[in-house]
N, C-alpha and C positions, 0 to 999 in steps of 0.2 A: 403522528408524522415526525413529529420534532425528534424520538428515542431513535427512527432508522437513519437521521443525519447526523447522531451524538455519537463520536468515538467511542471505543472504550478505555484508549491509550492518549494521550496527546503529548507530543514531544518535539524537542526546537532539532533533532537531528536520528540520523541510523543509530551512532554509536551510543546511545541515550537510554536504547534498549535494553534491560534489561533480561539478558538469555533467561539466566534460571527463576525467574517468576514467570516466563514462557512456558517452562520445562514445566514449573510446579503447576500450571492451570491445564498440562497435558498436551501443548499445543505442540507437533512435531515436524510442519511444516509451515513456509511460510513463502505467501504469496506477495513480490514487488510491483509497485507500478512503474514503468520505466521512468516516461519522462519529469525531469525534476525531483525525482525518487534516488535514483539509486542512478543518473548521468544529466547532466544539465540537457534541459532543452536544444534539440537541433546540435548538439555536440559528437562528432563523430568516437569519443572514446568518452572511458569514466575513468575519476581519479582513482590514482591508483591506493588513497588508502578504504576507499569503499571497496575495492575487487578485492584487497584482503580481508577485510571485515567481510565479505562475501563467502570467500572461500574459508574464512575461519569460522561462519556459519556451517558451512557442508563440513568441515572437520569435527564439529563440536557432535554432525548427528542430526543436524536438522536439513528438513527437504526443501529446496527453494522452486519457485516459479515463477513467467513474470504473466502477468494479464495488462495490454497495452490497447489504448484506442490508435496505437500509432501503426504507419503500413508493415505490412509483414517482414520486407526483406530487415527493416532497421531493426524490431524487435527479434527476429531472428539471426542476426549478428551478433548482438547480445546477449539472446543465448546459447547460442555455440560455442561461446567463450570459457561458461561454464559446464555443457552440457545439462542443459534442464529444459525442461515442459514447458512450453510457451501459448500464450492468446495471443492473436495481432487481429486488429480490426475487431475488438471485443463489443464495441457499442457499448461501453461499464454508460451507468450501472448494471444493465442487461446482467442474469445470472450466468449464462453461458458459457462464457470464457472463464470465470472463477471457479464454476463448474467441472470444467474439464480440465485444466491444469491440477483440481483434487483430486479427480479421477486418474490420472496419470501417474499423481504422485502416490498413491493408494493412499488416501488420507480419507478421512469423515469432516464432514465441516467444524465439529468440535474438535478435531487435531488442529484444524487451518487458524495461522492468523494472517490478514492482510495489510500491506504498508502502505500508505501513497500520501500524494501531496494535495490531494481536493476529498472536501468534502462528498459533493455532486454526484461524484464517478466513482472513487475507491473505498470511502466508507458508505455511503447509502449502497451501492455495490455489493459489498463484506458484509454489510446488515441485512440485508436482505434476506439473504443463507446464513445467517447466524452466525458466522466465522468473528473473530476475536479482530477488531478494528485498530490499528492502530495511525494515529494522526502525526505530517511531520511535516516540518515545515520545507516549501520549495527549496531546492539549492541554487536557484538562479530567477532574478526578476523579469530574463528573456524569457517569453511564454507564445504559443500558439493565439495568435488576436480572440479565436474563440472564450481561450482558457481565460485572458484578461477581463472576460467580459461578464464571465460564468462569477471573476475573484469578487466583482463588487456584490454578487449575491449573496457569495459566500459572507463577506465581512458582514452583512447585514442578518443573516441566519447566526454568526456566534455573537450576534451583540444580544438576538434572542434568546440564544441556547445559554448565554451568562446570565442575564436580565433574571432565569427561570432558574436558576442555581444550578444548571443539566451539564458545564463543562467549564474546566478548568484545566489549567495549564498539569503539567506531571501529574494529572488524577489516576487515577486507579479504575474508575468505573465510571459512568454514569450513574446519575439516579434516575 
């Protein structure tokens, strides 16, 4: 149980990522969670140096998508901005919406990596389908009450996943 809530990445931001160890493990697209991900919570815009680390994602060659438990019209504002494949009302971890955002993008779950800021929802999510997990930290401590409530499980699960040598900050993999 503990390997489907173990990242494969874990990292303090987007810009953190390293493309070409993406590129070199074959990954060709790459699935965001919105909120706290890639635009603060409840925030009607994203900063603007994430929309160009966005777009200098889609210029580099890589597919993006978002999968959001959030209502449709807000994840679909966001991406129309880009024009990209979107989930809204995913239900994550549920496979479905990380599902069809592959399928759109013509990707295999072994092309896909996915980004997000929870445990719970976007990597047990991305693990699930085997997709390449990457962990990052919130961009804001305003959170949905749900999400706040989910975060003390969470601190409690990586005091486990440490305790057990399973994750560590900048790792490379799980064991």
């Amino acid at each position: 149980m503990y390997k489907l809530l173990c990242p494969q990445l874990v990292l303090n931001a987007l810009s953190d990522i390293n493309l070409e160890e993406l590129e070199k493990l074959g990954i060709k697209g790459i699935i965001f969670d919105l909120d706290n991900t890639i635009i603060p919570w409840d925030q009607p815009a994203m900063q603007p140096d994430i929309i160009q680390w966005l777009k200098g994602l889609a210029a580099r060659g890589f597919k993006i998508g978002l999968v959001s438990n959030n209502r449709r019209q807000r994840v679909k504002e966001i991406a129309a901005q880009f024009a990209i494949p979107f989930a809204a009302r995913a239900y994550k971890p549920a496979k479905t919406g990380f599902r069809q955002v592959a399928s759109q993008m013509r990707l295999t779950s072994d092309q896909v990596a996915v980004v997000g800021d929870q445990l719970f929802t976007d990597i047990l999510g991305g693990n699930r389908l085997g997709l390449y997990t990457i962990w990052v930290a919130p961009l804001s401590s305003k959170e949905f009450i749900g999400t706040k409530i989910t975060r003390q499980l969470e601190k409690l699960t990586v005091r486990i996943l440490r305790s057990k040598g399973m994750l560590k900050t900048h790792q490379p993999r799980c064991r």
